[in-house]
C-alpha positions as a LaTeX table, in Angstrom:
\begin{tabular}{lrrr}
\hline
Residue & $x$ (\AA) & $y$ (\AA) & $z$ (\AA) \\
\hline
Unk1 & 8.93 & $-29.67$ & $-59.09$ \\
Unk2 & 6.98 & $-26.45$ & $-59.94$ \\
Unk3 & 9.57 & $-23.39$ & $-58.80$ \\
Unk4 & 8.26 & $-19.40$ & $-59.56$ \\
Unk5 & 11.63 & $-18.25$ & $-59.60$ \\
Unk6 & 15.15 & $-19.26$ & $-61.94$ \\
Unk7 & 17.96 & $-20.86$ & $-61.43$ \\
Unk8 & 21.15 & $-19.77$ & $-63.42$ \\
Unk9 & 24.64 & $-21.48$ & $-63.08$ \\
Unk10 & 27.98 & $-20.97$ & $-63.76$ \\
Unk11 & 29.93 & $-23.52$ & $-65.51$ \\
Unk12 & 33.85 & $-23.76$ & $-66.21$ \\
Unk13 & 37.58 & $-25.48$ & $-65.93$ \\
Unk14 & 39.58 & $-24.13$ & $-62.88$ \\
Unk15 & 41.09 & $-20.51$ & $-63.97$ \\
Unk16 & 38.06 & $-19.64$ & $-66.59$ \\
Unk17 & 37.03 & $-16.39$ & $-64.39$ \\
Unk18 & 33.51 & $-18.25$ & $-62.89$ \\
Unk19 & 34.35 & $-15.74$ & $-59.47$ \\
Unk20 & 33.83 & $-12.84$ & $-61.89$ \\
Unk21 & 30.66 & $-13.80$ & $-63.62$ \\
Unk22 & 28.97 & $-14.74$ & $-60.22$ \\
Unk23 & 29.41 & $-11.11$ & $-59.52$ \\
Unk24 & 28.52 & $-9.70$ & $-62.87$ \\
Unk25 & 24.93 & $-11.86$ & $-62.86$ \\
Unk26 & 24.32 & $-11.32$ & $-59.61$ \\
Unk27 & 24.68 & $-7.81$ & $-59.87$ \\
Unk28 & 22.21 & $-7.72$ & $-63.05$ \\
Unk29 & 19.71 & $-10.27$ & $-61.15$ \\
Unk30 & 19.63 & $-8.24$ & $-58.17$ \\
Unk31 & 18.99 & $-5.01$ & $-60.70$ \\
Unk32 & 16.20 & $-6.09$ & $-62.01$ \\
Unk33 & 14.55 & $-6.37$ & $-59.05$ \\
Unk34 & 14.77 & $-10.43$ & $-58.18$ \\
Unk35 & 15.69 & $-11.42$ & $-54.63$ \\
Unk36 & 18.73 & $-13.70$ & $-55.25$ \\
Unk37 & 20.71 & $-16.67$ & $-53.30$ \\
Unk38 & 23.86 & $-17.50$ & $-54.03$ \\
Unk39 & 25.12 & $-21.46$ & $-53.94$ \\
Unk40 & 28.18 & $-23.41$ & $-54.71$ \\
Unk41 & 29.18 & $-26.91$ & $-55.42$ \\
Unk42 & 29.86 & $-29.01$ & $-53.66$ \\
Unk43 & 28.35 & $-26.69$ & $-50.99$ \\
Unk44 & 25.95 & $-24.61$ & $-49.88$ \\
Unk45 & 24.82 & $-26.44$ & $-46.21$ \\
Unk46 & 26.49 & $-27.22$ & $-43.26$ \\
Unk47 & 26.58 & $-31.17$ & $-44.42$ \\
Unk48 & 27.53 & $-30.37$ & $-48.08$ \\
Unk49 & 30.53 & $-28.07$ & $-46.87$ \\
Unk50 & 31.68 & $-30.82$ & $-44.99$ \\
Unk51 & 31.63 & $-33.66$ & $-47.82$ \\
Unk52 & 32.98 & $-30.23$ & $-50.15$ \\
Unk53 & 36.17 & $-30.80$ & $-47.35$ \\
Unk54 & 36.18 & $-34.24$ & $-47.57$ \\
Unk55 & 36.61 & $-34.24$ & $-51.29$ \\
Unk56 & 39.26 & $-31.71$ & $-52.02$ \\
Unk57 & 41.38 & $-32.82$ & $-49.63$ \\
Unk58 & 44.10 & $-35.15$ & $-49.67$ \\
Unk59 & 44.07 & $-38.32$ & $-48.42$ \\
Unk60 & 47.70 & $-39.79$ & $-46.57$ \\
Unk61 & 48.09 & $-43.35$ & $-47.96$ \\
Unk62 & 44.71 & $-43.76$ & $-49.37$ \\
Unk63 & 43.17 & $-43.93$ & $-52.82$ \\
Unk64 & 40.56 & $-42.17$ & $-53.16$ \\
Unk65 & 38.35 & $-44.31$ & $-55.35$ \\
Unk66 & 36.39 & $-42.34$ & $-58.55$ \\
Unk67 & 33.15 & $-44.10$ & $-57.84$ \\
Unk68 & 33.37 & $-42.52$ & $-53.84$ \\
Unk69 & 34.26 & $-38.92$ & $-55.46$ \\
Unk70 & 31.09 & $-39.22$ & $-57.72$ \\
Unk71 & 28.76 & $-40.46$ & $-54.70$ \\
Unk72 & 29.68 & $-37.48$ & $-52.52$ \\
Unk73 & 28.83 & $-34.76$ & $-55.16$ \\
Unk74 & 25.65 & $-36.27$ & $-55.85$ \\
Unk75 & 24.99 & $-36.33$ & $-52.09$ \\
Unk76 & 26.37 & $-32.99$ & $-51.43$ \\
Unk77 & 23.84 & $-31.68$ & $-54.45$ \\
Unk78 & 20.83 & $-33.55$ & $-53.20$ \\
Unk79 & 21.60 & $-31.87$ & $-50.00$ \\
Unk80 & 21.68 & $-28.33$ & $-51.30$ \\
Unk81 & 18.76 & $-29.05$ & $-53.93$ \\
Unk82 & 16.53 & $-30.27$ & $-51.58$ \\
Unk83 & 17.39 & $-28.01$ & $-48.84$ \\
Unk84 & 18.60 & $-24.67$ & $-50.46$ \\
Unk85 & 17.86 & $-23.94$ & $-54.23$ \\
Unk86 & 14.36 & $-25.75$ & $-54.32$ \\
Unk87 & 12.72 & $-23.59$ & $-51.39$ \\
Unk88 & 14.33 & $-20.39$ & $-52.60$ \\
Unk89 & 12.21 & $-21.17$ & $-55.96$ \\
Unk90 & 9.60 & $-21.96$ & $-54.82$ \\
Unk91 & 9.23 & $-18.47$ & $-52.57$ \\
Unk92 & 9.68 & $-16.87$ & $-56.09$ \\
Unk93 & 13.57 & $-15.60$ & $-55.70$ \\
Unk94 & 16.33 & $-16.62$ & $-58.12$ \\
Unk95 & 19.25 & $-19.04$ & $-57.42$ \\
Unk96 & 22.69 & $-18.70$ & $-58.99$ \\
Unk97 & 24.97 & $-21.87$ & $-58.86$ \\
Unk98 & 28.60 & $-21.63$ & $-59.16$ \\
Unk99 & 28.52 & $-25.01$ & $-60.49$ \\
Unk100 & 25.84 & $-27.83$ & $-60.85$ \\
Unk101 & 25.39 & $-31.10$ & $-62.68$ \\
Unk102 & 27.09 & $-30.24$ & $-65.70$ \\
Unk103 & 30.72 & $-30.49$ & $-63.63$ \\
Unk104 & 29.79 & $-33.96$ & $-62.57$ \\
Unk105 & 29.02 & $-35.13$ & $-65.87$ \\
Unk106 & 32.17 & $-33.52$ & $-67.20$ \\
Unk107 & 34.66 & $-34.10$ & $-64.42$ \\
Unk108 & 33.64 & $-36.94$ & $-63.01$ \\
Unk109 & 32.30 & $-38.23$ & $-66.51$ \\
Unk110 & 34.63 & $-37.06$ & $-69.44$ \\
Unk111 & 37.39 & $-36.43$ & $-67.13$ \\
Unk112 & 37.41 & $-39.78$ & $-64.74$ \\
Unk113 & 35.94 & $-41.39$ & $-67.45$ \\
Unk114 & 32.91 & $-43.20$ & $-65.26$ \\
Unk115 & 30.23 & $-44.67$ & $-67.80$ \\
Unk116 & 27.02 & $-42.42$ & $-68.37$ \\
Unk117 & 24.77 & $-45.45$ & $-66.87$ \\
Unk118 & 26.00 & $-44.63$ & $-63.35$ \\
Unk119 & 26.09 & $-40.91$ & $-63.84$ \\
Unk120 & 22.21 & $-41.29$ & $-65.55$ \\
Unk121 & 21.21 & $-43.19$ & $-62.30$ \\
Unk122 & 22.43 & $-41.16$ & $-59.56$ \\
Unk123 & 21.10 & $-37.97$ & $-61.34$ \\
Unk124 & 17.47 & $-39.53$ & $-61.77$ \\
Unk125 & 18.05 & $-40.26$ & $-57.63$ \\
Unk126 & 19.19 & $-36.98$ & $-56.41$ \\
Unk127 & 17.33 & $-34.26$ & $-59.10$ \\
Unk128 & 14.58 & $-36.06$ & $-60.44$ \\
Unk129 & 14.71 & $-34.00$ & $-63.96$ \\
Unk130 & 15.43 & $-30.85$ & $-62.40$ \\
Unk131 & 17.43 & $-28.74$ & $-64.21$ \\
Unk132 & 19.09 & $-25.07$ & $-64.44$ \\
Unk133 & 16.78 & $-22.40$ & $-66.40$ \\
Unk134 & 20.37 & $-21.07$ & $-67.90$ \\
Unk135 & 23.41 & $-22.35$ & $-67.63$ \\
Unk136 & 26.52 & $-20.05$ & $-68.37$ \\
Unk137 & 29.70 & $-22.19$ & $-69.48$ \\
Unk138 & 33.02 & $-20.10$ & $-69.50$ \\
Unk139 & 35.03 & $-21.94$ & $-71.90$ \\
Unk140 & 39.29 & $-22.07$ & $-71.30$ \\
Unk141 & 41.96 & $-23.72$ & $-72.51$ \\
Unk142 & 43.49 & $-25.86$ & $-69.63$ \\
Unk143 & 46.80 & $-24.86$ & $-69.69$ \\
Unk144 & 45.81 & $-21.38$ & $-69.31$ \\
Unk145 & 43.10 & $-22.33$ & $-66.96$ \\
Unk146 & 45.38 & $-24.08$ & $-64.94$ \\
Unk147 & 48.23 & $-21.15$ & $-65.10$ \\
Unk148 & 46.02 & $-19.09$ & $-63.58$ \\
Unk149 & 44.40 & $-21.09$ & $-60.87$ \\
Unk150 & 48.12 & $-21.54$ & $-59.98$ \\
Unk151 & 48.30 & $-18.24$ & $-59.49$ \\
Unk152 & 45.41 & $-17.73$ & $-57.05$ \\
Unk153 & 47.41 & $-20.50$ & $-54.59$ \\
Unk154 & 47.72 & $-23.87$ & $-53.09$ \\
Unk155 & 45.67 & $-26.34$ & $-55.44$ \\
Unk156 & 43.32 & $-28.78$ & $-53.90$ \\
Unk157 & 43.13 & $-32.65$ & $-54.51$ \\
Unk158 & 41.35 & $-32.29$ & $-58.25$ \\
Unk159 & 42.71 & $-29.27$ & $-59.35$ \\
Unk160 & 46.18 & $-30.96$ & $-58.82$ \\
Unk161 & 45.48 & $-33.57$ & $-61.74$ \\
Unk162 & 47.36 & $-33.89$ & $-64.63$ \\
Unk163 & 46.57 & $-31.86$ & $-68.26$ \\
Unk164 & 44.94 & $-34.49$ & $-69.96$ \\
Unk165 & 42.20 & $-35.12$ & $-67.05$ \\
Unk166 & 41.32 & $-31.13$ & $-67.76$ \\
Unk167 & 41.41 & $-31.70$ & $-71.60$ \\
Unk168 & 39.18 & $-34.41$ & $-70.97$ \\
Unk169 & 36.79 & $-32.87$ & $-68.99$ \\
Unk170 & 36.69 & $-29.73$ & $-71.49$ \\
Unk171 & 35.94 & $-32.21$ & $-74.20$ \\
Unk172 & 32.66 & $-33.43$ & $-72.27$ \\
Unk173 & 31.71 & $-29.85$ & $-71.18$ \\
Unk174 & 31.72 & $-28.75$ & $-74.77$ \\
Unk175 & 29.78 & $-31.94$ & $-76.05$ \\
Unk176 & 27.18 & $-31.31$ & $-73.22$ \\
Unk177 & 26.55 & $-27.24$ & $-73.86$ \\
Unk178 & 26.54 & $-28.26$ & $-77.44$ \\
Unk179 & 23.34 & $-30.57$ & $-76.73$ \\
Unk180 & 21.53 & $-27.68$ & $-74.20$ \\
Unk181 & 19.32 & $-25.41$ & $-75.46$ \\
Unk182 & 19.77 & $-23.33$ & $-72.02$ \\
Unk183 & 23.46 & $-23.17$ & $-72.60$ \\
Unk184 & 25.72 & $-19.92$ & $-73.47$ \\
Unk185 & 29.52 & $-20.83$ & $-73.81$ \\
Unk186 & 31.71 & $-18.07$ & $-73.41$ \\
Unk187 & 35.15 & $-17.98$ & $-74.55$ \\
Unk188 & 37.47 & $-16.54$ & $-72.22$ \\
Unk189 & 40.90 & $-16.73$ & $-73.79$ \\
Unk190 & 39.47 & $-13.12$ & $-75.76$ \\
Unk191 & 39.97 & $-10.03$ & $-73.50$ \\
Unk192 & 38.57 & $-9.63$ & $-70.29$ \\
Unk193 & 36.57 & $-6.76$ & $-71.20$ \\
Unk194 & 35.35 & $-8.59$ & $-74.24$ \\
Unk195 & 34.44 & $-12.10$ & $-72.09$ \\
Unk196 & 32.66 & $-9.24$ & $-69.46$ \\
Unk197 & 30.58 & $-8.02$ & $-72.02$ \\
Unk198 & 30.08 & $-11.37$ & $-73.61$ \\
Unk199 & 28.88 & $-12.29$ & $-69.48$ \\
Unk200 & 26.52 & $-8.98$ & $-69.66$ \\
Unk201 & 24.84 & $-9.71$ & $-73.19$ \\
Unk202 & 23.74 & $-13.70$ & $-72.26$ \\
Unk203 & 22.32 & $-12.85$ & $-68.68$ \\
Unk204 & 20.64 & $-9.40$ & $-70.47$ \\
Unk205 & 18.97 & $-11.60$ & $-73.03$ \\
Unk206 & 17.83 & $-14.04$ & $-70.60$ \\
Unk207 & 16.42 & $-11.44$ & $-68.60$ \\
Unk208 & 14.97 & $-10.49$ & $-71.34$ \\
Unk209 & 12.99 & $-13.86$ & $-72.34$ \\
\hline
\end{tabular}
């Protein structure tokens, strides 16, 4: 999986500002002259928008099992790998993911709490050892996160889980950004013109690699 260009992703709890920094990197991407696609997940083709539907919504009088929820990301990402980001590297432009793996791994894995031999499998399956360039994760404290996601509307099927699912799934994302050398954390509790600048320094340096 040779690509020429680099993919970048945003990382982050509902309510840690990843809207923002989508627009901040994009704008410094496009600045320096890369052509750049934007992608979200689950998203980013006709078929993944559809299972993206299918697993925020609510379900009338049935459970929706954790071991479905995990087998739709993965297919919603092989989708969009294998049709989106992978052809926009290899025609040299830059992809920047609001989201990837890492939210699998850390909702579906420290927040669901499915075992890492599943989560191992169906990532060898779908991405083969592909992997972001630079991954940006915008670090929040739940409660706060979740204040202000509240405050942007309705909540969707997994944003409407309880406090401890969120503290979970911080927990993981930590422990994995800890463990990847391609990782920035940002903290966003500081002020929003300090996280903004924190944003502007990580993509500069990368650029800058």
């Amino acid at each position: 999986m040779q690509a020429k260009g680099k993919f970048i992703v945003i990382e982050g709890l509902e309510g840690a500002g990843k809207s923002t920094a989508v627009s901040i990197i994009s704008n410094a991407i496009k600045s320096a002259g890369h052509n750049l696609a934007n992608t979200r997940e689950p998203g980013g083709t006709a078929m993944a928008e559809a299972i993206r539907e299918c697993v925020k919504s609510d379900w009338p009088n049935e459970k929706v099992t954790i071991e479905a929820e995990l087998l739709l990301m993965y297919a919603a990402r092989a989708q969009l790998v294998q049709n989106v980001i992978l052809p926009n590297l290899q025609q040299g432009n830059w992809v920047l993911g609001d989201r990837h793996d890492m939210s699998s791994r850390a909702y579906q894995g420290g927040g669901r709490g499915i075992n890492n031999e599943m989560i191992e499998s169906l990532r060898r399956i779908t991405l083969n050892g592909f992997e972001p360039d630079f991954t940006l994760y915008l670090d929040v404290d739940p409660k706060e996160g979740l204040k202000r996601a509240k405050g942007r509307g309705e909540l969707d099927r997994i944003e409407q889980e309880d406090l401890s699912f969120f503290e979970r799934t911080r927990t993981e994302y930590l422990a994995i950004a800890a463990e990847d050398k391609n990782c920035v954390v940002i903290n966003t509790m500081q002020t929003l013109e300090k996280v903004h600048q924190d944003i502007r320094l990580a993509i500069k340096q990368f650029l800058e690699q």
